[in-house]
C-alpha positions in Angstrom: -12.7 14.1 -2.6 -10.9 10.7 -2.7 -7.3 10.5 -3.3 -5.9 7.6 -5.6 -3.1 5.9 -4.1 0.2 3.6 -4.9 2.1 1.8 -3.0 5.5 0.7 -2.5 8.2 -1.0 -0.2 12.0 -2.3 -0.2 10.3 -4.7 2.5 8.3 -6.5 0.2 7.2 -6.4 -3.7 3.8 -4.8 -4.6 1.6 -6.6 -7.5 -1.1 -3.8 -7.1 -2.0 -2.8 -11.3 -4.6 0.0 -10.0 -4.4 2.4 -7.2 -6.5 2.0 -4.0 -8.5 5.3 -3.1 -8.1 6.4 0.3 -10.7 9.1 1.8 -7.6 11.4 3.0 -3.9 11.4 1.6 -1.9 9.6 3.9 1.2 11.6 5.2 4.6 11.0 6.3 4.5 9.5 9.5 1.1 7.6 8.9 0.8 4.6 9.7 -1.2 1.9 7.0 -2.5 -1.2 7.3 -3.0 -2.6 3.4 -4.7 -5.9 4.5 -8.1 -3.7 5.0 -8.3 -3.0 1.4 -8.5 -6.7 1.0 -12.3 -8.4 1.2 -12.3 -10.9 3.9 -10.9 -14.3 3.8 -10.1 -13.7 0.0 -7.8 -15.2 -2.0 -5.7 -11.9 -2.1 -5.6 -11.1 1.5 -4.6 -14.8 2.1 -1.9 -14.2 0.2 -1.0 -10.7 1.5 -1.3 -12.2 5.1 0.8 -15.2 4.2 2.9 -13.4 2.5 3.6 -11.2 5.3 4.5 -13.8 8.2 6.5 -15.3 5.9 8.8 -12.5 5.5 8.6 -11.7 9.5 6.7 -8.1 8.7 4.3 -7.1 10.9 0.5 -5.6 8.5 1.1 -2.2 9.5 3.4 0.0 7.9 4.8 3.7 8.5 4.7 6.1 5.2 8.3 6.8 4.6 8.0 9.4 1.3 5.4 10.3 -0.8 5.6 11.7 -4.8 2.7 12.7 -6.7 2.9 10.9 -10.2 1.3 10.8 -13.1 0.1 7.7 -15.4 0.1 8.5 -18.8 -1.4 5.4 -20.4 -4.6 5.1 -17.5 -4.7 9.3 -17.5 -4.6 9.1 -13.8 -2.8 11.2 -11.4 -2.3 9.3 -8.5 0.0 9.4 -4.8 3.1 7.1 -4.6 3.7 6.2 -1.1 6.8 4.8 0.2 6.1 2.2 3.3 8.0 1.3 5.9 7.2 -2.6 7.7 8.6 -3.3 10.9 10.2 -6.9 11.4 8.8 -9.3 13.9 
């Protein structure tokens, strides 16, 4: 069973409206690497990737805290994962 998953950083500001469904909860400790969720050379992992070496982050990111949550207005329960990027 798939997990439904959020995101979010005070490295850099998330635009995701959905959650991304990862195979296995990611724990504390983990580390995650968003730009995978992205289909190649699209416009939105451009402007992850861009994004990203703009800000001197490296793609991969430790989780930091996690909360389960609940979305009243989709009817979703979903993960909301703290990351952690590393500067360059």
């Amino acid at each position: 069973m798939s997990v439904k998953v959020r995101f979010y950083s005070y490295d850099i500001k998330f635009e995701f409206l959905n959650s991304i469904e990862f195979p296995v909860a990611p724990q504390v400790g983990d580390e995650v690497n968003l730009i995978s969720f992205f289909k190649h050379e699209s416009p939105q992992r451009i402007e992850y990737y861009e994004n990203m070496e703009d800000l001197g982050l490296y793609n991969n990111a430790l989780v930091g805290e996690r909360t389960w949550c609940n979305d009243f207005e989709k009817n979703e329960i979903y993960l909301l994962v703290q990351l952690k990027y590393k500067r360059k």
